[in-house]
C-alpha positions in Angstrom: 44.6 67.3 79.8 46.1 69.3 82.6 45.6 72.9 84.1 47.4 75.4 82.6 46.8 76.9 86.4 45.8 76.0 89.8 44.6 78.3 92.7 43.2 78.4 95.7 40.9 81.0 97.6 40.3 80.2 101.7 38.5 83.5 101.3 35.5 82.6 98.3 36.4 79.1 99.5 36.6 77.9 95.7 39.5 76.0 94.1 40.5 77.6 90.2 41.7 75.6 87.5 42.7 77.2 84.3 42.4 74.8 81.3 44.4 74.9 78.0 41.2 75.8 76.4 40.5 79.0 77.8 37.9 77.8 80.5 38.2 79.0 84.0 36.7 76.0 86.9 35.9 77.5 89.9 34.7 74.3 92.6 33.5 75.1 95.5 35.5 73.3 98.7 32.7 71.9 100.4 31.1 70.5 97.2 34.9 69.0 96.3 34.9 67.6 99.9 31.2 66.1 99.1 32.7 64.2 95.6 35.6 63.1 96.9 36.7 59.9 95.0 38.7 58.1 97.9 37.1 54.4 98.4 35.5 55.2 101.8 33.9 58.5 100.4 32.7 56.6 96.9 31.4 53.6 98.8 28.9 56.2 101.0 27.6 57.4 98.1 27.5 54.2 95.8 24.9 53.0 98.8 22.7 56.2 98.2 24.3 58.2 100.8 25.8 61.8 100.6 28.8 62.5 103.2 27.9 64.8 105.4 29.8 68.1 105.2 29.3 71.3 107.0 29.6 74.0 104.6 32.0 75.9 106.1 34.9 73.4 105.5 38.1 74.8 103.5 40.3 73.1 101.1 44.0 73.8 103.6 46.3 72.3 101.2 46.5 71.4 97.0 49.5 68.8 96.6 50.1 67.8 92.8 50.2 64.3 92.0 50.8 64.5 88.1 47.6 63.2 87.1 45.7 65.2 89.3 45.4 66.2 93.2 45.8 65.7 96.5 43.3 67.8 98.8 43.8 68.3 102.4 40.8 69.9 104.0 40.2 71.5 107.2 37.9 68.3 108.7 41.3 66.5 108.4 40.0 64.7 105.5 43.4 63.8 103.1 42.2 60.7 101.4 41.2 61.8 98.1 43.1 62.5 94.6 41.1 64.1 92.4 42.6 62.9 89.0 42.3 65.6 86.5 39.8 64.6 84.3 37.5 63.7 87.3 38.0 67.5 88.8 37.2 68.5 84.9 33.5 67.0 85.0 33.0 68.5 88.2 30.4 71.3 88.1 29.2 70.4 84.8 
């Protein structure tokens, strides 16, 4: 299932997804950039580790992929495409 919506706030530094079902998703960047599901990021935390993040880091650019997203943040990490029912059981 896809978004009905997408946005993006630098400001409350969350990323909104509107679902067909009425719920609004608000993640917050730095946790997104925490769970992202590239292989380097997933292989950190499949041995036990949690990336390191600094808080402050902002979600710069949302490219659609079709079955979900590519996220560019402001450490330069681009790696990651959150497919949509991955970004979906996010915050749950």
């Amino acid at each position: 299932m896809n978004p009905v919506a997408v946005g993006n706030s630098r400001s409350k530094q969350q990323l909104r997804l509107n679902w067909p079902d009425g719920r609004e998703q608000l993640l917050n960047h730095a946790e997104l950039r925490r769970q992202c599901p590239c292989s380097q990021c997933r292989a950190f935390r499949l041995r036990g580790m949690t990336p390191l993040v600094d808080d402050r880091v902002r979600l710069v650019e949302v490219n659609s992929q079709g079955y979900g997203l590519q996220l560019v943040f402001s450490d330069g990490h681009e790696r990651g495409i959150y497919p949509w029912a991955y970004l979906a059981g996010l915050g749950r």
